[in-house]
N, C-alpha and C positions, 0 to 999 in steps of 0.2 A: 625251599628249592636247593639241589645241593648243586655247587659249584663243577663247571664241565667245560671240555672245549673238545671242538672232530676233531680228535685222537686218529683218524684214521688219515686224514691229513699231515696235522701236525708228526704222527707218529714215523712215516713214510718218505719226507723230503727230505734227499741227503743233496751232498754237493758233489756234483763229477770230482775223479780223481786223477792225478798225476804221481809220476816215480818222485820220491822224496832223495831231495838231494843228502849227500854224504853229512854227518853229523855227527861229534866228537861224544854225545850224550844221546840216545835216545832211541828206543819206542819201537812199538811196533804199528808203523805210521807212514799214509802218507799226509797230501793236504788237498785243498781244495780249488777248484778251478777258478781262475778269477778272470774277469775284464781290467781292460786296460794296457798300458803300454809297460816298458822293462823297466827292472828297478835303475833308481837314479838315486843318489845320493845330494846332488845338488837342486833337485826340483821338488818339492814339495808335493804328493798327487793324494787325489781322493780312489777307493779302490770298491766299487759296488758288485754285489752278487743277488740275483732275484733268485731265489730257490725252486721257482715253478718252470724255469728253462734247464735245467740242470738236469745229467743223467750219469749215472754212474757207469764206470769202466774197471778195466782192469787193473792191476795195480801191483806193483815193486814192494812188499811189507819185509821191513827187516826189525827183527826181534831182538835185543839185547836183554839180556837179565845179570842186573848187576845190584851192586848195591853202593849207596852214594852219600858221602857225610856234605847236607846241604845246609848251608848257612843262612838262615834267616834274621835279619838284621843282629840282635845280640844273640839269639838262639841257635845253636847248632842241634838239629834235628837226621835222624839215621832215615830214610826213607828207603822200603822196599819195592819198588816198581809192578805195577800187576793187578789185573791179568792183562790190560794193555791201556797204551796212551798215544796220543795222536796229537800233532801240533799243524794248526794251519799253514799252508806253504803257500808265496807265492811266486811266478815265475819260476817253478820249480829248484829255486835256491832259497828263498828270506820265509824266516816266520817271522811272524809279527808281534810283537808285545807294547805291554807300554814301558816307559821308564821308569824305574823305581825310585830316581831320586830326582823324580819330577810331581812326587806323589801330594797330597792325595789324589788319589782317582776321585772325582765324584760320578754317583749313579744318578741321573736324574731320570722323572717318569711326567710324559706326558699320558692323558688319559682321554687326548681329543672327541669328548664326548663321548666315549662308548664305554664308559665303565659310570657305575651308578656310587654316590658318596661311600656304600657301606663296601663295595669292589676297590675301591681306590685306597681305603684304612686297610685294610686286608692287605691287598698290594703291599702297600707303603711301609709299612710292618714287617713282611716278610722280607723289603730288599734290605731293610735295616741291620736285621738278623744273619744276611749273608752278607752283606759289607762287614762286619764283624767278623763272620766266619772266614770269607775271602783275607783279610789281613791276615790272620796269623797263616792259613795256605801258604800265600805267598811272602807275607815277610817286607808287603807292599801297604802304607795305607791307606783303607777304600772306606768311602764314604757315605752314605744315602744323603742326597742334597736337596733334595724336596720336588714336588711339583714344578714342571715347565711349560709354554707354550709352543715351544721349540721342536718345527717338525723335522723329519728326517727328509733330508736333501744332500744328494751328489754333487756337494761342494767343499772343498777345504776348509776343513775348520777345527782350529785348535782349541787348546783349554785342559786337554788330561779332562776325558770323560766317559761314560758312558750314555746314550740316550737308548731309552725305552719308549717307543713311540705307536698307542694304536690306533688306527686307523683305518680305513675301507682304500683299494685300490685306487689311485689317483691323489690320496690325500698326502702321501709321502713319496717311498721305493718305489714300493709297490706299484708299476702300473695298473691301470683300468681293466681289468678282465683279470688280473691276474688270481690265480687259485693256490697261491702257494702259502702254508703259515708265517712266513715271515720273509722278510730280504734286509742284509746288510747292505752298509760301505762305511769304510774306513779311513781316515787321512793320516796319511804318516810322512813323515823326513827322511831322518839319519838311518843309516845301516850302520851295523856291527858285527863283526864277523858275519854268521849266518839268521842276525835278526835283523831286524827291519821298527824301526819307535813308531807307534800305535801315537797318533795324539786324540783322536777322538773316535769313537767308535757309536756307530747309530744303525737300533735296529728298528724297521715296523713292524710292530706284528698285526696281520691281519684283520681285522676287524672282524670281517664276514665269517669267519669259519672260527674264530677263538673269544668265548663270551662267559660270563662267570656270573653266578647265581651269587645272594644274598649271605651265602652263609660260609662260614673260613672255609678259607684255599682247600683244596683237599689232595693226596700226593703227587697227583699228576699233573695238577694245576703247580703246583710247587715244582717239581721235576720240571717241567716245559721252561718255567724262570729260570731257574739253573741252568738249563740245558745253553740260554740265550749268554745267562753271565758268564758262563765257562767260555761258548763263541768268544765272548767283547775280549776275554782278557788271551786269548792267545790259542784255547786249546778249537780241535777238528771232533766232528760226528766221525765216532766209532760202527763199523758197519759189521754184520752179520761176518763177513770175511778176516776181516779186522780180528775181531774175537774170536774166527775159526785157527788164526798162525799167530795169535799168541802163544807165548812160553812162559806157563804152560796155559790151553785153553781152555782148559774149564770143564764143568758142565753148564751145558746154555742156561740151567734153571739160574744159573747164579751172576750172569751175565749182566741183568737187570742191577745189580749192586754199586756200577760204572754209570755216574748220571749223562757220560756224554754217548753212552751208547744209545745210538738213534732209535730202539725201540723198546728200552728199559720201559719206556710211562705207556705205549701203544700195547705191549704184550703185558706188561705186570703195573696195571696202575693203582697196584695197593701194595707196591714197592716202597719201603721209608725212602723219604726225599733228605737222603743224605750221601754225601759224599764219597767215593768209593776210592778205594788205594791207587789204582789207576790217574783216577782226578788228580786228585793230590800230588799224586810223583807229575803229573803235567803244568801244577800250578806250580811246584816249585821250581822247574825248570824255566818257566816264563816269568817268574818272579827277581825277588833281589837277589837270589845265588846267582843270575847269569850276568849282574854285574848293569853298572850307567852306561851311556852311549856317548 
């Protein structure tokens, strides 16, 4: 059996958008609509988003094409920006990251029954491979921490991590009926200039609509993980609009090369599940070049 998940689901849920507030670096971007109340510096908050209430609007893209010597820890790296990058916003001023010198991140994966032993090595393998990959991106150290029992819950909770959590609706985010691939929430503190410290980061994904056969990941199965770890650490879904007022925008065929483009793995899912210039210039900007908090 080869590995699958509705692609037409997962492929199709974005997050409503808002005007990205002004930014001394960045993109052709805005972010994502979130619950909750305004940012605070001294309150600690959790920040959830279900995917299946969300609807898209219109939206403020401002495109910069520049080129930028980013420093990753002892590395200085030249990154060319493109064809676009998007960083989550919220309360249309803070993006969110984590702290890099609060690092490691760990990735942990719960597998709340619905993934079968030979789904779970698959898994666990593959987030290893992008915890590795993800460090040098950012210039942050990330970790695969193993299996957890630890489900996703709208509460505050620290540690620098990320959770991978699946489940059927009610078991997590996700409430009961809900039909969406996945739903965040986030807990963060400090602000910095116009970031916001990510302390723990927790997604569900679906149970009911994302299920995985016996045999290795296959690129859409790969693409979709990505898509979630690129979420946890800071960056936003790139929409069809998104990709139409980049500078420059392309041809759509090649669109698919951007892993947080929301329909890279739905339109081309024998697209390599690798990282695209775009990612990259978004991981380095939420990474160690933007500095502690």
């Amino acid at each position: 059996m080869t590995s699958s998940f509705t692609k037409s689901m997962a492929g199709r849920a974005i997050i409503a958008m808002l005007p990205l507030a002004s930014l001394s670096i960045v993109f052709a971007a805005v972010g994502g609509q979130w619950s909750g109340g305004s940012a605070s510096a001294e309150t600690a908050r959790t920040t959830t988003v279900e995917t299946a209430r969300t609807t898209a609007t219109s939206a403020h893209i401002t495109t910069t094409t520049i080129r930028t010597t980013t420093t990753l820890r002892s590395t200085t790296t030249t990154i060319q920006p493109g064809p676009a990058s998007k960083l989550k916003i919220y309360d249309e001023a803070y993006n969110p990251r984590f702290n890099p010198c609060n690092d490691p991140i760990e990735i942990k994966l719960n597998p709340g029954g619905h993934l079968s032993e030979v789904d779970i090595a698959n898994v666990e393998e593959f987030l290893r491979q992008q915890a590795d990959q993800l460090s040098v991106l950012t210039g942050v150290t990330i970790v695969y921490d193993g299996l957890t029992s630890q489900a996703s819950v709208e509460v505050y909770q620290g540690g620098e991590y990320i959770l991978l959590h699946f489940g059927l609706p009610g078991e997590g985010l996700l409430e009961v009926g809900s039909d969406g691939p996945r739903g965040w929430s986030f807990s963060w503190d400090r602000l910095r200039g116009n970031f916001m410290e990510i302390n723990a980061f927790k997604i569900q994904v679906n149970a009911e609509l994302i299920s995985y056969g016996s045999s290795p990941l296959d690129n859409a199965d790969k693409r979709f993980l990505m898509l979630l770890l690129g979420e946890s650490l800071g960056l936003d879904i790139l929409t069809d609009e998104d990709m139409l007022r980049a500078d420059p925008p392309g041809d759509p065929s090649s669109w698919s090369r951007e892993i947080m483009y929301v329909d890279s793995y739905f339109r081309s899912s024998d697209a390599p599940a690798v990282w695209g210039a775009g990612d990259a210039y978004g991981f380095a900007v939420v990474g160690a070049n933007s500095g502690c908090f």
